[in-house]
PDBQT receptor file of N, H, CA, C and O in Angstrom, charges set to zero:
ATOM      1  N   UNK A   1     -32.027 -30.879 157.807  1.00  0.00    +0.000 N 
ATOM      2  CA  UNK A   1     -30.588 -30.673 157.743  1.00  0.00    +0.000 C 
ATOM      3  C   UNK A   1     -30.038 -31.309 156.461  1.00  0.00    +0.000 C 
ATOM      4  O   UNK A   1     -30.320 -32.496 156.293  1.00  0.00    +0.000 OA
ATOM      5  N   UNK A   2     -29.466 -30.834 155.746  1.00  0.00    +0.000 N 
ATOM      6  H   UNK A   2     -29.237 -29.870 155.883  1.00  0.00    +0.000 HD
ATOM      7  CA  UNK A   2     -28.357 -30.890 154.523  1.00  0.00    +0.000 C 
ATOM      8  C   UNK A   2     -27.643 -31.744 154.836  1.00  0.00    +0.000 C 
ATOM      9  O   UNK A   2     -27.237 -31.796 155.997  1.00  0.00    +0.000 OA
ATOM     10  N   UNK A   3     -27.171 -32.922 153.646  1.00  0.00    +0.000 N 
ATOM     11  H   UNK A   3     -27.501 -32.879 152.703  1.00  0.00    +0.000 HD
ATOM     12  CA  UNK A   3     -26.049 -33.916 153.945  1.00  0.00    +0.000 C 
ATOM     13  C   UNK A   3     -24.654 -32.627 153.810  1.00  0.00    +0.000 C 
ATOM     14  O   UNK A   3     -24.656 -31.751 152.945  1.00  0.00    +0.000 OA
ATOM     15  N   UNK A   4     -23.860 -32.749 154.576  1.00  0.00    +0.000 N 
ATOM     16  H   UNK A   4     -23.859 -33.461 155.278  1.00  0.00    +0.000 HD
ATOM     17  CA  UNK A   4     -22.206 -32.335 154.502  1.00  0.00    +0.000 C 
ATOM     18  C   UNK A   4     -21.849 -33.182 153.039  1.00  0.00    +0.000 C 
ATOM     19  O   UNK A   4     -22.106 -34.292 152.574  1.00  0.00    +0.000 OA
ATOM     20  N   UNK A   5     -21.091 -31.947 152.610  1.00  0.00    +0.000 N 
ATOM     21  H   UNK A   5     -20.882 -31.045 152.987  1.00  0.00    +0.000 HD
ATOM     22  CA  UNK A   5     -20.779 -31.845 151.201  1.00  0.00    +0.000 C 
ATOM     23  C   UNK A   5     -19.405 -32.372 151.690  1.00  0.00    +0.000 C 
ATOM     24  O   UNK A   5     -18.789 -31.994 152.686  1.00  0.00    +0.000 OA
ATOM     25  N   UNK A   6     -19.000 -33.453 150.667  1.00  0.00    +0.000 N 
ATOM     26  H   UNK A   6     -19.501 -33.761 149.858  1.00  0.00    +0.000 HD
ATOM     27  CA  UNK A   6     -17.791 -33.684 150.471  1.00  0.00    +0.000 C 
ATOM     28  C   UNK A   6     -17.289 -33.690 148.860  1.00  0.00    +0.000 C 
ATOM     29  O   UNK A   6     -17.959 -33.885 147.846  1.00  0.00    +0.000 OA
ATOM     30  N   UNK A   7     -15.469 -33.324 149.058  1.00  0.00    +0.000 N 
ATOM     31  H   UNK A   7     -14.925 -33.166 149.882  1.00  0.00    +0.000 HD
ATOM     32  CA  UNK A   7     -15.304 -32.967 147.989  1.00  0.00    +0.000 C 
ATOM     33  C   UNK A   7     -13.645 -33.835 147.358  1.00  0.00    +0.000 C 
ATOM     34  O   UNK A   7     -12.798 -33.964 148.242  1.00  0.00    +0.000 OA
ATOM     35  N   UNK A   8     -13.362 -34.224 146.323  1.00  0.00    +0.000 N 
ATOM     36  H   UNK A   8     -14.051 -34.119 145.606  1.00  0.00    +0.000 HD
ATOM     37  CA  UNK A   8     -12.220 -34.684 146.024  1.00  0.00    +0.000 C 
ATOM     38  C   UNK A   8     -11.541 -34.214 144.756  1.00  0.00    +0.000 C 
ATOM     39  O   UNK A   8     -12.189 -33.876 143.765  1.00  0.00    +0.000 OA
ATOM     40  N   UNK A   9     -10.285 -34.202 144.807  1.00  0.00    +0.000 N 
ATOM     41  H   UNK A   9      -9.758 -34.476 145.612  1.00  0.00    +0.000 HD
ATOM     42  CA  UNK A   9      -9.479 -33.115 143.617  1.00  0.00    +0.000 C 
ATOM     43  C   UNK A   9      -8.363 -34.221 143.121  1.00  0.00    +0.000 C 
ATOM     44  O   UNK A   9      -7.741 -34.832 143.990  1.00  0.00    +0.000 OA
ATOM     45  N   UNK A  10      -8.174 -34.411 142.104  1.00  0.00    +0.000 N 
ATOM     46  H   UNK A  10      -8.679 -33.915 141.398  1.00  0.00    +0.000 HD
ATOM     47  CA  UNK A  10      -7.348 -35.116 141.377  1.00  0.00    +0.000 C 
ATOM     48  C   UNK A  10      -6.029 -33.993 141.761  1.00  0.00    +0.000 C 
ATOM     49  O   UNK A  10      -4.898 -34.472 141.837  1.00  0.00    +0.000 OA
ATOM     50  N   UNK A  11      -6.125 -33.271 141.875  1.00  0.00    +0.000 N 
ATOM     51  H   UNK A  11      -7.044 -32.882 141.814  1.00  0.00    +0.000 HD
ATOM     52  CA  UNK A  11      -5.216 -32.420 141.929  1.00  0.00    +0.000 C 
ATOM     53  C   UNK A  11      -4.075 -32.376 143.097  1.00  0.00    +0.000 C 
ATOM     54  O   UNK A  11      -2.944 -31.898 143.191  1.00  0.00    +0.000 OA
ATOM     55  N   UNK A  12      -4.742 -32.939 143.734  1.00  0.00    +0.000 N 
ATOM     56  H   UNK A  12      -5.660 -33.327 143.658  1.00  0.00    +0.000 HD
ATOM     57  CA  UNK A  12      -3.982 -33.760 145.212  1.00  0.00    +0.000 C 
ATOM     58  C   UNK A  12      -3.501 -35.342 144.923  1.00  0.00    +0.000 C 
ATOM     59  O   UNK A  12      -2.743 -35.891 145.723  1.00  0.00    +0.000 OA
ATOM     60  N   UNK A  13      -3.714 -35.647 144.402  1.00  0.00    +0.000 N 
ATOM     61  H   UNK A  13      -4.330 -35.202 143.752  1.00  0.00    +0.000 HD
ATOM     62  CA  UNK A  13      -2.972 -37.115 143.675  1.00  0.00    +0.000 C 
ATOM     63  C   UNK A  13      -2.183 -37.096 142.519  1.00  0.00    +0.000 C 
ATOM     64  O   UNK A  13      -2.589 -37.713 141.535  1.00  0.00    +0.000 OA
ATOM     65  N   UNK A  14      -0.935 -36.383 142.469  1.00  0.00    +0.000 N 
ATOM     66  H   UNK A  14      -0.605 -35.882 143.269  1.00  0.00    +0.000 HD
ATOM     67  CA  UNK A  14      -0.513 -35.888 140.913  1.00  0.00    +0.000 C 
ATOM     68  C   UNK A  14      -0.342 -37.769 140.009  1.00  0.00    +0.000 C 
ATOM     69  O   UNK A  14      -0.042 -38.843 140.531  1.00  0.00    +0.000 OA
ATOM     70  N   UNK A  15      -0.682 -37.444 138.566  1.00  0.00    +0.000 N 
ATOM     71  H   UNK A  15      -0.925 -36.572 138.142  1.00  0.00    +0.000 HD
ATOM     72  CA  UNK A  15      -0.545 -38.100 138.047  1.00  0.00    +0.000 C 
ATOM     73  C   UNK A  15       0.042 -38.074 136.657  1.00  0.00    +0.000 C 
ATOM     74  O   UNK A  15       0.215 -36.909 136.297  1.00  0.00    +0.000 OA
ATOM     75  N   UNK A  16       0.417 -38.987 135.731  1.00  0.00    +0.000 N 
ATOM     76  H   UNK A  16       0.277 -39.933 136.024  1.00  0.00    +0.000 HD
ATOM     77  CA  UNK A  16       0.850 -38.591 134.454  1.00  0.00    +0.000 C 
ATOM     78  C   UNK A  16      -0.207 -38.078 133.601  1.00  0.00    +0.000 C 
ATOM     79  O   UNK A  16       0.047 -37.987 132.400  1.00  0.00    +0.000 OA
ATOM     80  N   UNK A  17      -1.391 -37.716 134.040  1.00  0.00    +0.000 N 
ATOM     81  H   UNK A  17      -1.597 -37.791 135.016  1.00  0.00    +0.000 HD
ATOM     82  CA  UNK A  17      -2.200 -36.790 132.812  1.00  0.00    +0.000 C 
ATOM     83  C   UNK A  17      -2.402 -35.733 133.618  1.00  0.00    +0.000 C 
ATOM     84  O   UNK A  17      -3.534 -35.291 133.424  1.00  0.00    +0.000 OA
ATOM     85  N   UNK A  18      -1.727 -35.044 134.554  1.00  0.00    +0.000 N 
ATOM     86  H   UNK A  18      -0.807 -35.404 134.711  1.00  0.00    +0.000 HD
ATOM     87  CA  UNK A  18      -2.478 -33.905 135.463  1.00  0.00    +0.000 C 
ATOM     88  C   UNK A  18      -3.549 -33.453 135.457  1.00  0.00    +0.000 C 
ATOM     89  O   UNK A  18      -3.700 -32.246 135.272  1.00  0.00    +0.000 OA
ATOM     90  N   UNK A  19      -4.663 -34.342 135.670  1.00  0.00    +0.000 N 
ATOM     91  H   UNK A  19      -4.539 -35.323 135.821  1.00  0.00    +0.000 HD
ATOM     92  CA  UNK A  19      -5.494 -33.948 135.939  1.00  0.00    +0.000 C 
ATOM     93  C   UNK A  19      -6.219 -33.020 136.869  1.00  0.00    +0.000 C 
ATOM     94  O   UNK A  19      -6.074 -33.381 138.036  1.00  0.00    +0.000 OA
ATOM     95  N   UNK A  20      -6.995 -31.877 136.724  1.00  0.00    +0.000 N 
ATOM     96  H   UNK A  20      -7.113 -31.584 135.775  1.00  0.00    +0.000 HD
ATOM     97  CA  UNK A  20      -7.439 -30.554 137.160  1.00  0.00    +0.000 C 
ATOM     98  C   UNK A  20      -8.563 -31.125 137.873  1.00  0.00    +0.000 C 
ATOM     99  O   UNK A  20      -8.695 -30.762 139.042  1.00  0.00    +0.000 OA
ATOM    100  N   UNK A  21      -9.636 -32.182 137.260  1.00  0.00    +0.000 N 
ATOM    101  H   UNK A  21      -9.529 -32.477 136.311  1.00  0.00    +0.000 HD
ATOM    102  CA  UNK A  21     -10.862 -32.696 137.968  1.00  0.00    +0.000 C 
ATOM    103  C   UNK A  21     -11.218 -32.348 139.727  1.00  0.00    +0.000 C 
ATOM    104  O   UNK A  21     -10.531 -32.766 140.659  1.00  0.00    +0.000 OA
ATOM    105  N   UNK A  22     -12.415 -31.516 139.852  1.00  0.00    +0.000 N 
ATOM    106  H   UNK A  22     -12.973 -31.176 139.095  1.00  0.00    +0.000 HD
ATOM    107  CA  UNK A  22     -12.982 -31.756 141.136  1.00  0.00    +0.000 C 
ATOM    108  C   UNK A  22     -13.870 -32.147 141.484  1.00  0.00    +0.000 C 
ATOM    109  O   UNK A  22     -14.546 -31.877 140.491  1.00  0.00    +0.000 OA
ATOM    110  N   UNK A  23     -14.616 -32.672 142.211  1.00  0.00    +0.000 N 
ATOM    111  H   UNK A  23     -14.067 -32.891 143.017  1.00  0.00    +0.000 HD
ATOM    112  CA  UNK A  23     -15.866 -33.253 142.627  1.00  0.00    +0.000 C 
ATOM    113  C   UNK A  23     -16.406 -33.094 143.796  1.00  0.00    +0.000 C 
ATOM    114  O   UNK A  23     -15.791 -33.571 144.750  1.00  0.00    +0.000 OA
ATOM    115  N   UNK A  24     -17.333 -32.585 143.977  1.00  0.00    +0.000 N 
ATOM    116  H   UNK A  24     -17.833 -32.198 143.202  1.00  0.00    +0.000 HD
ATOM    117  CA  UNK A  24     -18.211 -32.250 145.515  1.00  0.00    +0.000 C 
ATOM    118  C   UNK A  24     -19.648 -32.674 144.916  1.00  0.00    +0.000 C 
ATOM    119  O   UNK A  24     -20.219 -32.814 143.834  1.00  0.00    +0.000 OA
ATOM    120  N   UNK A  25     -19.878 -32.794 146.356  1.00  0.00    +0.000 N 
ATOM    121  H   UNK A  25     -19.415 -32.680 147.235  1.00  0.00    +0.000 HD
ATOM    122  CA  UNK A  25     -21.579 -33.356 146.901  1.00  0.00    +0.000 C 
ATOM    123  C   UNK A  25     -21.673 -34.152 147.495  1.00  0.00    +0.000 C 
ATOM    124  O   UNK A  25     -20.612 -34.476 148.028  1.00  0.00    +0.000 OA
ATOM    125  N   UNK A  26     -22.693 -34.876 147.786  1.00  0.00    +0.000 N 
ATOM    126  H   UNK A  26     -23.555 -34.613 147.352  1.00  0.00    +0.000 HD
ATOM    127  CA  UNK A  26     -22.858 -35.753 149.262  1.00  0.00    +0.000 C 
ATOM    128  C   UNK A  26     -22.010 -36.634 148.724  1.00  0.00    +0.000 C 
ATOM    129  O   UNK A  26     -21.852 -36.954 147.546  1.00  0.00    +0.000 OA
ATOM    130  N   UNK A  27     -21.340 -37.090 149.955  1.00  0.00    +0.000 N 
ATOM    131  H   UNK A  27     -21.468 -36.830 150.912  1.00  0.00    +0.000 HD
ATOM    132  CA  UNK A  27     -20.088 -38.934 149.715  1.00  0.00    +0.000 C 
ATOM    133  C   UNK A  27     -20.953 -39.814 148.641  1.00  0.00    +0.000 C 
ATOM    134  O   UNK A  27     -20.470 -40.217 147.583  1.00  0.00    +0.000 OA
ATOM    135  N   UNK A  28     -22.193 -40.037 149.028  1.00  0.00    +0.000 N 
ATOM    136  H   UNK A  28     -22.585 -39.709 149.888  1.00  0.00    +0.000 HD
ATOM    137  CA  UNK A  28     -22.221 -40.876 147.765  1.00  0.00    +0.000 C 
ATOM    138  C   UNK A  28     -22.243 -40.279 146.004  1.00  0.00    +0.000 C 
ATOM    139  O   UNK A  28     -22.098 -40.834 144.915  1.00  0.00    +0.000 OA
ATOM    140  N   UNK A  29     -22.424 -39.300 146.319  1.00  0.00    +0.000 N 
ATOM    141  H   UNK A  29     -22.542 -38.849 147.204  1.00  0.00    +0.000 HD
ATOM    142  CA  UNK A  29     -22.396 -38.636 145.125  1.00  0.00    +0.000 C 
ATOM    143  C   UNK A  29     -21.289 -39.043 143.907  1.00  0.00    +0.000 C 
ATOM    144  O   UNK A  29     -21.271 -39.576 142.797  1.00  0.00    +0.000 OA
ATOM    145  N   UNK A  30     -20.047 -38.186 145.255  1.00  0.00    +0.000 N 
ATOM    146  H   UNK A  30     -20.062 -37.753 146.156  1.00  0.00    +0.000 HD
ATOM    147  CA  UNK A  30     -18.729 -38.458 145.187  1.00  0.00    +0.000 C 
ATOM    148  C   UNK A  30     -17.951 -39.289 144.632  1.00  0.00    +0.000 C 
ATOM    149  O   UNK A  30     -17.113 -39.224 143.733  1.00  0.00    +0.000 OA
ATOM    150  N   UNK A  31     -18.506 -40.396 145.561  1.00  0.00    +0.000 N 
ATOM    151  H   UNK A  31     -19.186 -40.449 146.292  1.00  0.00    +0.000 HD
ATOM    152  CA  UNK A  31     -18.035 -41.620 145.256  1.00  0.00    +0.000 C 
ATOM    153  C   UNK A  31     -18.307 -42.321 144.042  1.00  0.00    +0.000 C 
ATOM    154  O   UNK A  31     -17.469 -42.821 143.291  1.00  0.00    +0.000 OA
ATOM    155  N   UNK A  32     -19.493 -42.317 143.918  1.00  0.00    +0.000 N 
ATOM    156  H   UNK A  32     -20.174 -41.911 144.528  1.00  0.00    +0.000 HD
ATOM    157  CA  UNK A  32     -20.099 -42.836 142.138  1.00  0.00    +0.000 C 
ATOM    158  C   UNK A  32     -19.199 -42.029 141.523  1.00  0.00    +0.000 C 
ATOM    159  O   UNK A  32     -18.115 -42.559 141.277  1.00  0.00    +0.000 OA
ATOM    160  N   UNK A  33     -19.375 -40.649 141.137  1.00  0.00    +0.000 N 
ATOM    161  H   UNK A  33     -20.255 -40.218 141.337  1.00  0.00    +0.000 HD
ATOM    162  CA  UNK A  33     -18.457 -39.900 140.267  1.00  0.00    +0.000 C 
ATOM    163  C   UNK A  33     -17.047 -40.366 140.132  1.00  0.00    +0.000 C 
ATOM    164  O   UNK A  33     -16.616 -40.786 139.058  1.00  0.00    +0.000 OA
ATOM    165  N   UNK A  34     -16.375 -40.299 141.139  1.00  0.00    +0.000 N 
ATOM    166  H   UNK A  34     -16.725 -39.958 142.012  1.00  0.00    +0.000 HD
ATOM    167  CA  UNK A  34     -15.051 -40.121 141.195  1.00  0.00    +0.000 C 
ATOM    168  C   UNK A  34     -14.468 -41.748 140.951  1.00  0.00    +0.000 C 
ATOM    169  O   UNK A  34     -13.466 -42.083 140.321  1.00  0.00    +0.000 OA
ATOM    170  N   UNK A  35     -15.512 -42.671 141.716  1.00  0.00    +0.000 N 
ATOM    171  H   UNK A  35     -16.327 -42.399 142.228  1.00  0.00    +0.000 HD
ATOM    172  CA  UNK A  35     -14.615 -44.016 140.381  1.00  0.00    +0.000 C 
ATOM    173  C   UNK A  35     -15.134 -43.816 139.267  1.00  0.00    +0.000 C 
ATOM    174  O   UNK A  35     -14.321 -44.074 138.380  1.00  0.00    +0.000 OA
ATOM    175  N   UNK A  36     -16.554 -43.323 138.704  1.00  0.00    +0.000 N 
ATOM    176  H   UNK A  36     -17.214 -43.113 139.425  1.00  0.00    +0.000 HD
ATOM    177  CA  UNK A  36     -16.363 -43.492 137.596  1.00  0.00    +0.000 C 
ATOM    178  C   UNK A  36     -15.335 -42.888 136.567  1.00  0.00    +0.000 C 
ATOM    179  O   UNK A  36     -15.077 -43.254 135.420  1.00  0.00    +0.000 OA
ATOM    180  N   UNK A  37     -14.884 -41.971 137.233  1.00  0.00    +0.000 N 
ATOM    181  H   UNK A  37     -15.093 -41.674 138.164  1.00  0.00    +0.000 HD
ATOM    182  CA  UNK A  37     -13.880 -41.075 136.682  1.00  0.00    +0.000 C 
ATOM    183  C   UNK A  37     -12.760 -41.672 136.699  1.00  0.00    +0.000 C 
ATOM    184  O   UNK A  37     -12.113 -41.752 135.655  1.00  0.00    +0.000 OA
ATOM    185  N   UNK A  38     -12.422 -42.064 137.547  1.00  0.00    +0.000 N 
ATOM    186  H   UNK A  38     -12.948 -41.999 138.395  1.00  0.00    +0.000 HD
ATOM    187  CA  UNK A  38     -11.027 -42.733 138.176  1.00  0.00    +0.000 C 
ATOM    188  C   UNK A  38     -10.939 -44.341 136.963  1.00  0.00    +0.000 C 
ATOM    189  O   UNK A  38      -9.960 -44.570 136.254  1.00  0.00    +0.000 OA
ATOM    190  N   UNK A  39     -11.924 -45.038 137.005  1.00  0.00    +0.000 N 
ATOM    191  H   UNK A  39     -12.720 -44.852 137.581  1.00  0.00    +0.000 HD
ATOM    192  CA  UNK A  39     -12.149 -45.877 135.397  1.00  0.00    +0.000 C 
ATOM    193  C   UNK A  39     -11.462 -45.342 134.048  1.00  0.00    +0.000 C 
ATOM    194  O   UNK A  39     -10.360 -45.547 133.539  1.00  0.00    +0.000 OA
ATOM    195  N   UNK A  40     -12.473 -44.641 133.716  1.00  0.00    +0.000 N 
ATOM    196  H   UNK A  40     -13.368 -44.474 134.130  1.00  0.00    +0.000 HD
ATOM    197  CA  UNK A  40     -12.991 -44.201 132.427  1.00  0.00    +0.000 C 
ATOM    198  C   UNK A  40     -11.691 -42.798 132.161  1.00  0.00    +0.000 C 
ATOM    199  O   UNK A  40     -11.371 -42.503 131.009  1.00  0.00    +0.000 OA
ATOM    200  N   UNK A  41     -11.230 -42.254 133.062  1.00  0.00    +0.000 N 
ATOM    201  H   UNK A  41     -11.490 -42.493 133.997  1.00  0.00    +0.000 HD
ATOM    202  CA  UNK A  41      -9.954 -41.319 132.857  1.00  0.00    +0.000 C 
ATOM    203  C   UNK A  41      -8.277 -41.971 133.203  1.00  0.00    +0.000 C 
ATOM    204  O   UNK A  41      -7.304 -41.733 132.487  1.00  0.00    +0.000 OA
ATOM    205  N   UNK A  42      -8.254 -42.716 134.302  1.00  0.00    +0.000 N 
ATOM    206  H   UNK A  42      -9.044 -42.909 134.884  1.00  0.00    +0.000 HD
ATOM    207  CA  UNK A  42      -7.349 -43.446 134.817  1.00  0.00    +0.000 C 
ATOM    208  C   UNK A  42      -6.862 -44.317 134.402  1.00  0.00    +0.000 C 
ATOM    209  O   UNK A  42      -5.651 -44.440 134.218  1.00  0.00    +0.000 OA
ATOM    210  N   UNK A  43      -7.866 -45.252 134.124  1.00  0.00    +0.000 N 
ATOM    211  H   UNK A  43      -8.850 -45.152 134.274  1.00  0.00    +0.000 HD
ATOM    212  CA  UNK A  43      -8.006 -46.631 133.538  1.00  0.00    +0.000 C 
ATOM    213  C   UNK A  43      -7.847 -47.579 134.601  1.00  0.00    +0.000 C 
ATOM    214  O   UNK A  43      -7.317 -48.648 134.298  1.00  0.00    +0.000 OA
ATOM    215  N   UNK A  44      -8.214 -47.390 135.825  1.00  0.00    +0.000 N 
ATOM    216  H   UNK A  44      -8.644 -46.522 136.071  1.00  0.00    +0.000 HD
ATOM    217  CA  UNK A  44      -8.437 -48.343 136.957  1.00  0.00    +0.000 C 
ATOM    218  C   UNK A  44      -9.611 -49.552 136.357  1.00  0.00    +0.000 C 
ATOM    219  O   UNK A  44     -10.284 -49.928 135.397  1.00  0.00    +0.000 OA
ATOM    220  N   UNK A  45      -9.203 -49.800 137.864  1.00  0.00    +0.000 N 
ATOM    221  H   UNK A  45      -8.656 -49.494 138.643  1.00  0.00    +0.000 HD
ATOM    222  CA  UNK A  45     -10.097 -51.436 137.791  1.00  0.00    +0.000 C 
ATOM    223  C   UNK A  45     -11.353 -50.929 138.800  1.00  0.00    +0.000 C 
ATOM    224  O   UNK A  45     -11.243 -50.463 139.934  1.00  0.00    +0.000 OA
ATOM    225  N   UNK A  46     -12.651 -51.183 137.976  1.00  0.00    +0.000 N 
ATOM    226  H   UNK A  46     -12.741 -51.562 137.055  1.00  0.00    +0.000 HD
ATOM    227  CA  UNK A  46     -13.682 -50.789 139.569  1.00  0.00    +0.000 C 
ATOM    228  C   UNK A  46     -13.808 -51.391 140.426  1.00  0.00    +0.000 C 
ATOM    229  O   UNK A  46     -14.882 -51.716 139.921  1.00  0.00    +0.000 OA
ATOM    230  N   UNK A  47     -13.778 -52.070 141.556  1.00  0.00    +0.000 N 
ATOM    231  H   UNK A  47     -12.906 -51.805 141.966  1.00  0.00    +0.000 HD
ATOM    232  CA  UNK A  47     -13.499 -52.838 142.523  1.00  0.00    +0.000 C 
ATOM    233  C   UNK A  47     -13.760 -52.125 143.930  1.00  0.00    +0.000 C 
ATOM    234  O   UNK A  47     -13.583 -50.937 144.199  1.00  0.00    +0.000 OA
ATOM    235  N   UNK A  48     -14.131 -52.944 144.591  1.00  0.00    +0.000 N 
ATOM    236  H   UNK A  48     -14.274 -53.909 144.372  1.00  0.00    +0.000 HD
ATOM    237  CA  UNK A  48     -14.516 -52.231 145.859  1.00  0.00    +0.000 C 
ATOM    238  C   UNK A  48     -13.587 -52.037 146.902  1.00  0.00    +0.000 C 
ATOM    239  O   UNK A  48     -13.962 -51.840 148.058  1.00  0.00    +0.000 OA
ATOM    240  N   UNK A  49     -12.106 -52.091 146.489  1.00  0.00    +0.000 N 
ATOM    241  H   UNK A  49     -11.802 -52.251 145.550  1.00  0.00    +0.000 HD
ATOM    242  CA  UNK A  49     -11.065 -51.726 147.014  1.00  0.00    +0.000 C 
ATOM    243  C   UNK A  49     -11.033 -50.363 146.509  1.00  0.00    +0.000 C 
ATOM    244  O   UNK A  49     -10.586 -49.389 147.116  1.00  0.00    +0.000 OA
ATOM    245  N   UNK A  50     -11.526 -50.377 145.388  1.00  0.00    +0.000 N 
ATOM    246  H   UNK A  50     -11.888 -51.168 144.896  1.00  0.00    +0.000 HD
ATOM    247  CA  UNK A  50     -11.072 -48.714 144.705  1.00  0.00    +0.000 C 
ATOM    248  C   UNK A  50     -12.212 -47.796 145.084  1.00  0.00    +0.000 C 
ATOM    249  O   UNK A  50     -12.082 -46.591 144.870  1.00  0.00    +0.000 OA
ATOM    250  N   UNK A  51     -13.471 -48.333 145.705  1.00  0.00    +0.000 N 
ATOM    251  H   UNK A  51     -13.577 -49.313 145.879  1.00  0.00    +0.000 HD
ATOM    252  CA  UNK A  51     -13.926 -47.766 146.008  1.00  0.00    +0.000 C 
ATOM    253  C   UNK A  51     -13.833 -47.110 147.723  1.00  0.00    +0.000 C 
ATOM    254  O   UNK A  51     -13.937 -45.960 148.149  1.00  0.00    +0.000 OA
ATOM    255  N   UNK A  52     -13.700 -47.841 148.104  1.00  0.00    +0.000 N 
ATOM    256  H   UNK A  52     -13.615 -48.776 147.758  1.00  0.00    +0.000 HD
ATOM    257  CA  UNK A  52     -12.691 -47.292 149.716  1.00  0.00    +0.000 C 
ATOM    258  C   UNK A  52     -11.802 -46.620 149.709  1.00  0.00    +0.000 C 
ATOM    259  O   UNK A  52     -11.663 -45.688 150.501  1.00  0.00    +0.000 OA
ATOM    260  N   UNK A  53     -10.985 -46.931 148.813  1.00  0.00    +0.000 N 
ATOM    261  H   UNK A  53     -11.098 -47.688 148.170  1.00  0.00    +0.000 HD
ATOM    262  CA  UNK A  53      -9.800 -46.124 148.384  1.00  0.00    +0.000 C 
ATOM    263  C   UNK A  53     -10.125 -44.682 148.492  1.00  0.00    +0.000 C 
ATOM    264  O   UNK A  53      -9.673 -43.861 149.290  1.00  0.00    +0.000 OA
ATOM    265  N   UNK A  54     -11.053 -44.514 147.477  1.00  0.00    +0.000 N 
ATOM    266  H   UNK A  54     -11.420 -45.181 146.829  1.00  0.00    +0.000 HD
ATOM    267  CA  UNK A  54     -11.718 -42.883 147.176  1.00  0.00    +0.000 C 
ATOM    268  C   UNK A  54     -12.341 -42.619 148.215  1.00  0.00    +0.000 C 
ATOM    269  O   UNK A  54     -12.131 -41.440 148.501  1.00  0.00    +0.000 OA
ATOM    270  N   UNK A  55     -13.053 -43.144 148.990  1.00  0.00    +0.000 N 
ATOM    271  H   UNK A  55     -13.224 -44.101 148.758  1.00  0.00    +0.000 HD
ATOM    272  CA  UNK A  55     -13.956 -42.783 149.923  1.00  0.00    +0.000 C 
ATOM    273  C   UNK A  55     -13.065 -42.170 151.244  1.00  0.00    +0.000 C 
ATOM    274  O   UNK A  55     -13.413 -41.164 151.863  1.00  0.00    +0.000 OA
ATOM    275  N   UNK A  56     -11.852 -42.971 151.552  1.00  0.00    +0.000 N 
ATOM    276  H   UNK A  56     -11.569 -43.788 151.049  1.00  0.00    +0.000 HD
ATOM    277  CA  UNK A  56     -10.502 -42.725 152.344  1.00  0.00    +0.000 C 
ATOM    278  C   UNK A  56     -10.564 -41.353 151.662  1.00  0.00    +0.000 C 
ATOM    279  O   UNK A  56     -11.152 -40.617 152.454  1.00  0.00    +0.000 OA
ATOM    280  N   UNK A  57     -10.215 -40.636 150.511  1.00  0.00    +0.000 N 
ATOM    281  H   UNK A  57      -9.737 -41.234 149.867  1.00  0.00    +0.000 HD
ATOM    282  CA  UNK A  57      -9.264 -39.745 150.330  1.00  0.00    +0.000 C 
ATOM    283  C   UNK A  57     -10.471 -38.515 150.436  1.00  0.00    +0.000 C 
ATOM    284  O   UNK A  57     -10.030 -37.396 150.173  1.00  0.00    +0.000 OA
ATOM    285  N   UNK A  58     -11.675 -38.567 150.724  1.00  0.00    +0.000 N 
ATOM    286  H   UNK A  58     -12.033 -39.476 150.937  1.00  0.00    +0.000 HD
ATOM    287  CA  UNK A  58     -12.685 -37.443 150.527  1.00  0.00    +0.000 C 
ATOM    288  C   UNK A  58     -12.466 -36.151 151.511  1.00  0.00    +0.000 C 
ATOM    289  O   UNK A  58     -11.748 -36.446 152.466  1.00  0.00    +0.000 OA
ATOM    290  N   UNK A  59     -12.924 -34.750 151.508  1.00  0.00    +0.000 N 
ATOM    291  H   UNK A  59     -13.507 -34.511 150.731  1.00  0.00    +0.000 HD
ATOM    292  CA  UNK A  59     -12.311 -34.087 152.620  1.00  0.00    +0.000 C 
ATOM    293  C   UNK A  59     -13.661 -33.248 152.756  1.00  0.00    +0.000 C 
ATOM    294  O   UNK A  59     -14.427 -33.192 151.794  1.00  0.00    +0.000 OA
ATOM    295  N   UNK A  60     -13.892 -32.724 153.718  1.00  0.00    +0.000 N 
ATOM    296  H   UNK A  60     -13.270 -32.769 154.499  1.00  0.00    +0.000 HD
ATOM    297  CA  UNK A  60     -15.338 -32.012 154.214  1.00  0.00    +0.000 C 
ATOM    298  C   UNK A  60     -14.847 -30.583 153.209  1.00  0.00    +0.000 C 
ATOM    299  O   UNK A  60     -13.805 -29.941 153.075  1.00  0.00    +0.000 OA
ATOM    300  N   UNK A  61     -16.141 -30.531 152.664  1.00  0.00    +0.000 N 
ATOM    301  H   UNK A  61     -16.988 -31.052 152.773  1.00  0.00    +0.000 HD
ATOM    302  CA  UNK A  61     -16.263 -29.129 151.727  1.00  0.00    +0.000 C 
ATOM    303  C   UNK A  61     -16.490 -27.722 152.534  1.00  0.00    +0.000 C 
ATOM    304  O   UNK A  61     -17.391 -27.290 151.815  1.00  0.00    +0.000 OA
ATOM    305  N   UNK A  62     -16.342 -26.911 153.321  1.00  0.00    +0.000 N 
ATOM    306  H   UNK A  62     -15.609 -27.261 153.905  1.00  0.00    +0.000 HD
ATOM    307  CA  UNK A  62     -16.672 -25.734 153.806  1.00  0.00    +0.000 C 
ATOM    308  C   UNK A  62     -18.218 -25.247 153.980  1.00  0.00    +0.000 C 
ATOM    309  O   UNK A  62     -18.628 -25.238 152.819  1.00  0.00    +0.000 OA
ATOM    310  N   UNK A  63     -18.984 -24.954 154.586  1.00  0.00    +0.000 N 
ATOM    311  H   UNK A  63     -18.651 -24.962 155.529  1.00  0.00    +0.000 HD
ATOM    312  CA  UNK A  63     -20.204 -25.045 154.418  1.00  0.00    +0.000 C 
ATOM    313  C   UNK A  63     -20.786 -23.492 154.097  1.00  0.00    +0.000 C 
ATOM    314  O   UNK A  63     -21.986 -23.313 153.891  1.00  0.00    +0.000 OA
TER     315      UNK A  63
């Protein structure tokens, strides 16, 4: 059995650079990606608050 794909969209969090960014694949996938993104595009702090944070906002991908 296949891990359930999860997926997260900047596009649901509007921000001052509107970002278009999406991301799917397994949660951990996700999760690496999307703080690193959330860093390196955002300019967050990496922290393992920010990483819950993202992990909170993930939504099941359609199979």
């Amino acid at each position: 059995m296949t891990a359930k794909r999860k997926s997260i969209d900047c596009r649901d969090y509007p921000s001052e650079k509107n970002c278009s960014l999406k991301i799917s694949g397994t949660e951990e996938e996700v999760v690496d990606a999307a703080v690193q993104h959330a860093v390196s595009a955002h300019g967050h702090q990496e922290t393992p608050e920010l990483r819950e944070r993202i992990k909170s906002m993930l939504k099941d991908e359609p199979n």
